[in-house]
Structure formats: C-alpha cells, structure tokens
C-alpha positions as CSV (number, residue, x, y, z in Angstrom):
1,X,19.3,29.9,6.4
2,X,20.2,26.9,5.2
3,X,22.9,26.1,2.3
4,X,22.4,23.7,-0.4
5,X,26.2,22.8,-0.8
6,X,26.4,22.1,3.1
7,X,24.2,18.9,2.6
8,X,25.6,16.1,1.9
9,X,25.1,12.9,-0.1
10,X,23.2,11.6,-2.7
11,X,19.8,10.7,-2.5
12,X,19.4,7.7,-4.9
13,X,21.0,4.1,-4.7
14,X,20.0,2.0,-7.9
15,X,16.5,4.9,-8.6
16,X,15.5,4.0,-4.8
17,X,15.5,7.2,-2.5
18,X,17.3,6.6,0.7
19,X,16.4,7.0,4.0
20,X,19.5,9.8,4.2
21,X,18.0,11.6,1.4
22,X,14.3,11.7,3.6
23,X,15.9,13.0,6.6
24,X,17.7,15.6,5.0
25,X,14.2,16.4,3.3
26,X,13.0,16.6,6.8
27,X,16.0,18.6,8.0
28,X,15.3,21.4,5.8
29,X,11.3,21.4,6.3
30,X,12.6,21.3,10.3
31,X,14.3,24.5,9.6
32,X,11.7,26.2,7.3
33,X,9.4,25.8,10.3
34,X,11.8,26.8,12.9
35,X,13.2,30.0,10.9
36,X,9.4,30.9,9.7
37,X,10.6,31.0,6.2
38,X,12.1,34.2,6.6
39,X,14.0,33.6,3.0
40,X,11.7,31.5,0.9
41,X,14.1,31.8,-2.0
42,X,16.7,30.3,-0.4
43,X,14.7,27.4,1.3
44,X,13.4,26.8,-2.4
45,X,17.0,26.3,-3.4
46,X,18.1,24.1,-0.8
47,X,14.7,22.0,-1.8
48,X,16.0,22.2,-5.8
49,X,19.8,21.3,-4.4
50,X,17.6,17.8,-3.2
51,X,15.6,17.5,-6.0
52,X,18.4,17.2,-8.5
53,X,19.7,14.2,-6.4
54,X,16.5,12.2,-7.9
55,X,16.1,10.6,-11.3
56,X,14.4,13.7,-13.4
57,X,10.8,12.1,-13.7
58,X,11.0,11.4,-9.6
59,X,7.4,12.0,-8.5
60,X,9.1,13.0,-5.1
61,X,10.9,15.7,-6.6
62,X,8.0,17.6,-8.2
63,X,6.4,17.0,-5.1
64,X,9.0,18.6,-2.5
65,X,9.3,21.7,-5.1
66,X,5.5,22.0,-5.0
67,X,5.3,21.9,-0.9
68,X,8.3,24.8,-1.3
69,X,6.3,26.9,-3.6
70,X,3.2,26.2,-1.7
71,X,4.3,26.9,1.5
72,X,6.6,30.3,0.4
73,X,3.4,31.9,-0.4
74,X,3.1,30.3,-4.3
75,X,-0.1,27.9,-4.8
76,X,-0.3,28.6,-8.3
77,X,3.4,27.7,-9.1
78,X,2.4,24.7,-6.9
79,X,-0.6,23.3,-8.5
80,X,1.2,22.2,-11.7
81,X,4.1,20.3,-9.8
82,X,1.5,18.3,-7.6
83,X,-0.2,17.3,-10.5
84,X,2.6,16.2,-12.1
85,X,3.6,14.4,-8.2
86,X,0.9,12.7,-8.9
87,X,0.4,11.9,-12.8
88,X,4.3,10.8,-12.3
89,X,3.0,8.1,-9.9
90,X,3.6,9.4,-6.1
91,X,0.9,7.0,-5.3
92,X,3.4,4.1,-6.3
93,X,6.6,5.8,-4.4
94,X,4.3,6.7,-1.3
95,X,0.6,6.2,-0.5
96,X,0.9,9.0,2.3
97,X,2.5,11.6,0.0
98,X,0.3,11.0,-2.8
99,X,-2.6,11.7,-0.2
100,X,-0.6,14.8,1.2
101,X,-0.1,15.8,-2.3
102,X,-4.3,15.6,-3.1
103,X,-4.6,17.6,0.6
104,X,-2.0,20.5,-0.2
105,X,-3.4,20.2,-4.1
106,X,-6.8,20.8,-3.2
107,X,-5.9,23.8,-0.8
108,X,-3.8,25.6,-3.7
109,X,-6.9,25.0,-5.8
110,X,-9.3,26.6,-3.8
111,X,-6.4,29.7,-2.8
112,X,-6.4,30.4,-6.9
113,X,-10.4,30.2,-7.3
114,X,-10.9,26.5,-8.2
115,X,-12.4,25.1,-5.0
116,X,-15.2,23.2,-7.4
117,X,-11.6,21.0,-8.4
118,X,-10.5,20.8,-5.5
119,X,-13.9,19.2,-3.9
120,X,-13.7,16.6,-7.2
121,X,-10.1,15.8,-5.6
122,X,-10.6,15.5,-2.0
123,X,-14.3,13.6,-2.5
124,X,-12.7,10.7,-2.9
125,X,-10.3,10.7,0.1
126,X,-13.4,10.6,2.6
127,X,-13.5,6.6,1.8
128,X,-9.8,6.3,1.1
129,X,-7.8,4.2,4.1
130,X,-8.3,6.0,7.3
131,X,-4.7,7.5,8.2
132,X,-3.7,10.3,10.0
133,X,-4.6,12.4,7.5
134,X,-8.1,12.0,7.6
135,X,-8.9,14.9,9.6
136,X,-7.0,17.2,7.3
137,X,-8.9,16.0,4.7
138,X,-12.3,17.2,5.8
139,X,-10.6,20.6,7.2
140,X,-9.2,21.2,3.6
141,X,-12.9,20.0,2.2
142,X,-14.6,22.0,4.2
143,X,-13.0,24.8,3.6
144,X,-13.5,24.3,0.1
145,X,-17.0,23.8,0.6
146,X,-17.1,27.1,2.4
147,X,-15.5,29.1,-0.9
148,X,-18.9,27.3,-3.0
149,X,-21.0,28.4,-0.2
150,X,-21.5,25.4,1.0
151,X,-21.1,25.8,4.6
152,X,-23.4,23.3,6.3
153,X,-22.1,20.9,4.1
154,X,-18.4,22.2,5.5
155,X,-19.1,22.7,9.2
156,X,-21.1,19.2,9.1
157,X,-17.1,17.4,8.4
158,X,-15.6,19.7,10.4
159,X,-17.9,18.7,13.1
160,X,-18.0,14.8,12.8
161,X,-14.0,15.0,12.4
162,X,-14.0,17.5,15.8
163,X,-16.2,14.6,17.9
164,X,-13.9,12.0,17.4
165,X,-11.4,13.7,19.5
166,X,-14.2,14.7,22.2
167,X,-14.2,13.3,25.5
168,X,-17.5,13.4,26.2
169,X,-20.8,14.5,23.7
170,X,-19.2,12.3,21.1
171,X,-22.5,10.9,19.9
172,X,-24.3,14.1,19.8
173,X,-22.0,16.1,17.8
174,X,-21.3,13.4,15.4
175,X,-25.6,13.3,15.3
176,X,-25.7,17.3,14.9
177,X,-22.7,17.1,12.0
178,X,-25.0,14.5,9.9
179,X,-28.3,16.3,10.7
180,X,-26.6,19.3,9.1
181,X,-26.8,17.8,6.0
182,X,-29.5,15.2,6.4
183,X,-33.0,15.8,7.1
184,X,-34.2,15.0,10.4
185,X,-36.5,11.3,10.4
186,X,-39.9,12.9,11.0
C-alpha cells in the first residue's frame, strides 16, 4: 500500500504540472496495478494526497480522482469528476487525457445505465486524430452499442478495429465488419 506522505514534492511550478508530479502519478497507478487494488481507499488517498498539489480548478486533478473512483469499483462517483476533467478544459492541458477521459466516461455511462450518452460521447472520437487509443474507442463503443442492442452495429467496430492487427484476411474482415452494417451492392 502506498502512503500519501512518503511522496514527495510538489507538483506545480508557476500552475504548470511537472514532469515529477506525472511520474509519481504513474508510480501510484504502477502500484494499483501491481497490488490489484487490494485497498482502494487507500490508493484513492494517495491519488487525493496528488491532487491537492494542483491549482483547485486543475482539470488533471478531477481527472486522476475520477480514474481512482472508476477503477476501485465507483463509475457513478466517476462520471461527475470526468465531466468536470473535461468542462475544466483537459483538452487544453492534454489532448490524450481528454480522449482517455471521453473513453473511461463513456464506460462509467454505460456501467450506470446511460449507454445512449455514452454512444453521443464516443461518436465523435471515430473521426478524431487516429492515436493509440483508437482501438479502445470502438471496444468501449461497441460495448455500448451492445447494452442498446445494437450488436451488429458493435461487433462491425470491433471487427474492423480487430483486422488491422491481422496478418493475413485483413481485407476480408475489414469487408465482413462494413457489410454488417451496410447492405450488400446487389
């Protein structure tokens, strides 16, 4: 278990987060994973104990507390602190967090019975930048496609985000995904 007081530091130099204030971030995600949150009350604090390095209205903050409530087994204590991630401007701190934030949002959504919200949110990301995270977006669609009942609409991303990474039948199952969802041509 980790222990707020035993990190170190401060995390802002003139409102800028530092790079020492990321890795401890990372550090204490590193653990959560390794220890397989076996105290989520404590992990929460040590995410709090970093948070109250940040100015209050820190996007970044409401988003590591939302991720910690998320992740300990919380989505609806999470949904309010992404949206306030994101209403606060993660966007402007960090593209990629803001489009973890609409990913772990949308998830939360659909875990407390709004998966119609959390299709609105994640729409958009299918013709955002391509990142890493593209895949996860269409797993985290999908699967809120699948809680409307939409699930040839679902398996058709899941499918064209699976034959990317094929190393043969690319073509074919990228053809299947979009004919699960588009009528065949005569």
């Amino acid at each position: 278990m980790l222990n707020p007081g035993a990190i170190p530091g401060r995390a802002c130099d003139g409102g800028a987060v530092n790079s020492d204030w990321e890795d401890r971030v990372t550090a204490a995600w590193a653990a959560f994973d390794d220890r397989a949150a076996e105290d989520p009350p404590a992990f929460r604090a040590v995410i709090d104990a970093l948070v109250a390095e940040l100015p209050e209205a820190s996007p970044l903050g409401a988003f590591e507390q939302a991720c910690a409530w998320d992740s300990t087994g919380h989505p609806d204590r999470a949904v309010p602190l992404y949206r306030q991630a994101l209403d606060g401007g993660l966007a402007d701190v960090s593209r990629y967090k803001a489009r973890r934030a609409r990913i772990q949002l949308a998830s939360s959504l659909r875990n407390t019975g709004r998966a119609e919200e959390g299709v609105r949110l994640l729409a958009p990301e299918l013709v955002a930048e391509s990142d890493e995270l593209d895949d996860a977006v269409r797993a985290c669609l999908a699967l809120c496609l699948s809680s409307l009942g939409r699930d040839r609409e679902g398996l058709s991303l899941v499918l064209g985000a699976l034959a990317a990474h094929l190393p043969r039948y690319r073509r074919s199952m990228a053809d299947y995904a979009r004919l699960l969802v588009e009528p065949a041509d005569g």
